[in-house]
C-alpha positions, 0 to 999 in steps of 0.5 A: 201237733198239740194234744189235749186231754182225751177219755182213752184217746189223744184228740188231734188237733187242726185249724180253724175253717176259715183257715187261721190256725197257730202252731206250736211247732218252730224253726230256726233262722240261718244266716242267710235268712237272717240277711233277708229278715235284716233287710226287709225290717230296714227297708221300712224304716221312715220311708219318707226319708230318702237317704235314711241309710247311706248305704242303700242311697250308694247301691242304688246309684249303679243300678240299672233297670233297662239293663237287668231285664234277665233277671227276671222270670218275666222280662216284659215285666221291666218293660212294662213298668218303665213305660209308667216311670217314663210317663210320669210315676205318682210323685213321691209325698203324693197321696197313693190311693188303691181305689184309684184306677192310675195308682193300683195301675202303677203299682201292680207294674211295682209289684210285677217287678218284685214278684218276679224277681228271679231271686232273693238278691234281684229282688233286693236290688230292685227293692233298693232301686224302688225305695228312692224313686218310687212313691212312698205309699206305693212302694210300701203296699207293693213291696207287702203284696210282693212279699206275702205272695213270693213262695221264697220270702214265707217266714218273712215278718213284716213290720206291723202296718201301725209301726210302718205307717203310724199316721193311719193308726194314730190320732193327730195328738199322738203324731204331734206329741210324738214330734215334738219329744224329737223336736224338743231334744228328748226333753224328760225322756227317760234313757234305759239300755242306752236308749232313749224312750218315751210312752205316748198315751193315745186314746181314741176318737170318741173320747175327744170328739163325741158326735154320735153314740156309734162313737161308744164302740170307737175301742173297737172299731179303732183297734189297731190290730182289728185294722191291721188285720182287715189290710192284710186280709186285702194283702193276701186276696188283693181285688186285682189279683186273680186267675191260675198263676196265683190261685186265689179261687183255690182259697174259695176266695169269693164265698170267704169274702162274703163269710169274712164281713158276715164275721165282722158284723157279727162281732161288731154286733156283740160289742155294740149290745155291750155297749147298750147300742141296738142293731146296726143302722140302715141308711138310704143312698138318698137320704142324708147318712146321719152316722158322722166320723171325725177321724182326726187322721192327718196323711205324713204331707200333712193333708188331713183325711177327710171328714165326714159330718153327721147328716151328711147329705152325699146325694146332693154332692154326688148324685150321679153316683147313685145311679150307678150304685143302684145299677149294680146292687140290682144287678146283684139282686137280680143274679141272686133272684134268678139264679144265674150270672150273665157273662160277658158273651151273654152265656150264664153260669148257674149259681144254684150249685153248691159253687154258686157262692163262690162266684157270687162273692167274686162277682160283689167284690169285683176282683180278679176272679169275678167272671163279668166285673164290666157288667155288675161292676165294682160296688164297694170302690164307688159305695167308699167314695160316695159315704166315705166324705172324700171328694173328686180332684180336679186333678186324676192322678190326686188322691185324699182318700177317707178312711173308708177308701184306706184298708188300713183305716176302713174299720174305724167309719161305722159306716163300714159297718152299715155299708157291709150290712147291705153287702151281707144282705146280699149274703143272706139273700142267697143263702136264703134261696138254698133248702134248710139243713134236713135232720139227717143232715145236721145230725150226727148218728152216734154222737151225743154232745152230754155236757159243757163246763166253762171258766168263768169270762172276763175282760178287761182293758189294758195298756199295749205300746206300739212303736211309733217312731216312724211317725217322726224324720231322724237324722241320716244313718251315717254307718261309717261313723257308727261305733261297731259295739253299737252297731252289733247291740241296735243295728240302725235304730233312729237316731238323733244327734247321735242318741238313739230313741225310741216312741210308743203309742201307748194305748188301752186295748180290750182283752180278756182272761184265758178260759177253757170250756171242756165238752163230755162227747158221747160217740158209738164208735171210733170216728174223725169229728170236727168240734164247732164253737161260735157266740152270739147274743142272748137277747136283743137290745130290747131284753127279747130272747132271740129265735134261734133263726132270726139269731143265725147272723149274730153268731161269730166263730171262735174255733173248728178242730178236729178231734179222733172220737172213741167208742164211749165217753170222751173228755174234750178239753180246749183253752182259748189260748189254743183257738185256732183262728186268732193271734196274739198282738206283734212284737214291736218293731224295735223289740223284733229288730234287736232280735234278729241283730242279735241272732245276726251277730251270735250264733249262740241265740236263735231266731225262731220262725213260726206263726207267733207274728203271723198276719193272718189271724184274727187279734186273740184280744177281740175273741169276746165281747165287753160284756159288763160290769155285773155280767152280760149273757150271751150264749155259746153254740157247740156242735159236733160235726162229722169230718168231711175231708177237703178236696185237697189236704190241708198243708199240702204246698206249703210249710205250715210253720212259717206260712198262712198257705195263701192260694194253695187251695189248702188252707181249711181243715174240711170241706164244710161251707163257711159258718155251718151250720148257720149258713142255711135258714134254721127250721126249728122242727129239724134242728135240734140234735143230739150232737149240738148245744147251746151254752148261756154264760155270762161275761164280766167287764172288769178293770185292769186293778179288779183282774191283776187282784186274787178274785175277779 
């Protein structure tokens, strides 16, 4: 475990509540995980292409899936997806879409097969079979969702889901320059370690096409990682996925939902006042959406993502769709407001315990732990279709999915955004309903928070590359007439009349200096505690001081650890990079496939596992906001919480070094609600206590020159 400093005691230190944490602690790969890791990353290699890898085009000639139905913990599973491949499987080069109900079908069959594979080597000869004769979209999200779920594959890396499939993270001008550098021949592009490479500058939208001023925070909405992030988050807690056997309710998934989108408005918000935007826009399902996006995002079949035109008027297009919108937001409404849920029999479950928000998260999102999705339906599926700009197909089975209906593209629309407003307002709507927080409840007796010292904050835009070279078809991969120096050096890189090359996406992203804050604690004896941090704004976007009960919703996570108080003074010292929640950006695809080649082929270098490609934690970039240039001022909240331990242990069923712990039921710290103490409307007159503070700084907007200089 890591330490920090700590007057006369060594603090422990533990994760964050909403459940991302870092570790430190690092294991080795051996060679049969090596063979895992070397397969997973090759699978995912142009997967438009159907005999990239010769090899795998063999293997899967002789194999037989009627015929390997005892290979499976559940054979019913084969049964069950053969009957969608005999009626007709969504074509390869099709558009997969989850939101629709004939995909997600099909490829939760696809996922069947995966995760309940009785091996590693089943798995992999179905993978194998599946990687050419099931659509390509589809296989890759079942393959994702089979691996983060299968307790066999934990330690796995995935490539980054803008490596997999860069046309969802990329604007069309990269896409084309990108093939263009391979059509051309590698015309001007440098060679270094025998392998051609080319750095591609990509921007984002805002800059080309500036149709509203939403468009200022396109850095944000469009960074890659916050995107990837957001697919993942849906990865781990898939709406369809639910009840005992995967244990999803174990994770409080409902309740987290609802806290997860209150988080990324609050952020949004923060990034928006930076940038001289107000409060987020309300719309009206009757009135035009005034907030256009011109995502400028083509599928690989080359059918563009849909557009979306300011004032677009989605009621006269799709007017029979607010009907039932408006049913289930009232319905929502109406549970909230009576204070209980209907279920299907015409029972109720009572959502005035301190339970209720889980089922009410469960019940708004609409997945597979909601007790009643056939009467309070699924209202994010049809809010996306109508505001993304999508249209209906004459054809059921055909998709052109918006943005907004893509997880890995959702976060770009600043509608998202305005959407979840509404989504959160049913949050608050609840929350509101429960009793403020007593001063006995909030306190903490004994513990004194005395004095708060911070570094000074800055951010900065730098430059970050992503491997992008799926984006382009290559030749075969003929491994018979690889050279076998090549082949131990790269593996199977892409190739090009026998040259390998590689392609980056080379792209400004926000980021930040480290900084540490340090916390003078006083306690009257020895006991557990758990430190708090979050930042919200100062000000509105009018210059007016907030209240400290209207700012409740602004205010964003940064940490929540847990630290072993001594009677007396304690010197709490805690650096950003240790956050517990974030995570730093991905190795690029060709970097982490030479390493595993590496460690494949010498036993001298090792391959660790441990949580620095974790999946699950929000992007380390985007833990502060802007700012500007002659500093902005937010403020910092600290509080010193007592422990209250959670039902079950944390890290208990899993191994915290190579897993996030998804649907053990033992991924939070403590049994604390999501976002205390926010979580409940602030009475000023009990709300201040000796073992919380507020801590106003500034953050400064610097450029890449200014930082990399002696004083910033």
């Amino acid at each position: 475990m890591r330490s920090f400093l700590a007057i006369s005691v060594v603090c422990l230190l533990a994760g964050a509540a909403s459940g991302y944490y870092m570790t430190k602690e690092v294991q080795y790969a051996d060679k049969p995980f090596l063979a895992k890791q070397k397969a997973m990353l090759e699978i995912f290699q142009h997967v438009h292409q159907p005999e990239l890898h010769t090899h795998l085009w063999e293997e899967q000639k002789s194999f037989d899936l009627a015929a390997y139905k005892e290979h499976f913990t559940k054979p019913q599973v084969v049964d069950e997806f053969l009957r969608y491949y005999k009626y007709g499987l969504l074509p390869m080069e099709e558009i997969f879409s989850v939101y629709n109900e004939y995909h997600r079908e099909q490829a939760i069959a696809l996922f069947h097969l995966f995760y309940y594979a009785k091996d590693w080597e089943s798995f992999y000869q179905t993978m194998v079979w599946a990687r050419f004769h099931v659509n390509e979209g589809m296989f890759v999200y079942a393959v994702t969702v089979a691996v983060l779920h299968r307790p066999d594959m934990r330690g796995i890396v995935l490539p980054a889901p803008y490596e997999i499939y860069p046309y969802y993270f990329f604007n069309d001008v990269v896409i084309s320059k990108a093939q263009r550098y391979k059509m051309q021949g590698f015309y001007r592009m440098k060679k270094a370690d025998g392998v051609y490479s080319a750095y591609i500058p990509s921007n984002y939208t805002g800059y080309y096409v500036h149709s509203n001023p939403e468009q200022r925070v396109s850095y944000f909405m469009e960074d890659i990682g916050l995107n990837a992030y957001y697919y993942y988050f849906h990865a781990d807690y898939p709406t369809w996925m639910g009840g005992e056997e995967f244990g999803l309710y174990k994770d409080r998934r409902g309740e987290f939902y609802l806290y997860q989108h209150q988080q990324f408005l609050a952020r949004y918000y923060l990034e928006r006042l930076s940038n001289d935007l107000g409060t987020i826009p309300t719309f009206s399902w009757y009135e035009p959406i005034v907030t256009g996006y011109y995502p400028y995002l083509r599928y690989y079949n080359g059918v563009p993502f849909p557009a979306r035109e300011n004032y677009h008027n989605g009621y006269t297009e799709k007017h029979e769709l607010v009907q039932e919108i408006n049913d289930y937001e009232r319905r929502i409404m109406e549970a909230i407001d009576y204070g209980f849920i209907i279920l299907p029999d015409g029972t109720y479950v009572n959502i005035t315990t301190p339970t209720g928000v889980e089922y009410l998260g469960n019940l708004i999102q609409s997945n597979g732990d909601s007790v009643n999705t056939r009467f309070y339906g699924y209202l994010e599926k049809v809010a996306k279709f109508f505001l993304g700009g999508s249209f209906e197909m004459f054809n059921e089975f055909r998709a052109v999915p918006s943005v907004l209906e893509r997880y890995e593209t959702a976060m770009r629309d600043p509608v998202f955004y305005q959407f979840f407003k509404r989504v959160v307002g049913f949050y608050y709507r609840y929350l509101d309903t429960l009793p403020s927080y007593k001063y006995e409840e909030i306190n903490f007796p004994g513990v004194k928070v005395e004095k708060i010292e911070m570094d000074k904050l800055v951010t900065y835009f730098d430059n970050f590359d992503a491997d992008i070279t799926n984006a382009v078809d290559v030749e075969v991969f003929d491994e018979s007439t690889m050279k076998a120096g090549e082949m131990k050096k790269f593996g199977k890189m892409a190739h090009y009349q026998g040259e390998d090359f590689v392609l980056y996406a080379r792209m400004p992203r926000l980021n930040h200096l480290p900084f540490t804050f340090k916390l003078n604690v006083v306690s009257d004896k020895p006991q557990k505690a758990v430190v708090l941090v979050f930042i919200g704004p100062k000000y509105d976007q009018y210059g007016n001081a907030y209240s400290v009960n209207a700012n409740r919703e602004n205010f964003f996570q940064l940490d929540h650890f847990l630290v072993d108080l001594v009677a007396g003074e304690n010197a709490i010292t805690r650096n950003s990079q240790d956050f517990s929640w974030f995570v730093k950006d991905r190795t690029t695809y060709f970097e982490l496939y030479k390493q595993v080649m590496q460690a494949y082929g010498d036993e001298s270098y090792k391959f660790p596992l441990d949580m620095s490609e974790a999946h699950c934690g929000f992007p380390a970039r985007l833990m502060l906001p802007k700012g500007k240039k002659g500093g902005m001022p937010f403020q910092f909240f600290f509080m010193v919480a007592p422990f209250h331990a959670p039902a079950v242990e944390r890290f208990t069923g899993f191994d915290k070094t190579v897993s996030c712990g998804v649907g053990s039921g033992a991924r939070y710290l403590d049994a604390l609600p999501f976002g205390y103490p926010f979580n409940r409307k602030i009475s000023e007159a009990t709300w201040f206590t000796p073992n919380m503070a507020y801590y106003d700084a500034m953050i400064y907007h610097k450029s890449e020159t200014e930082v990399n200089s002696v004083a910033v």
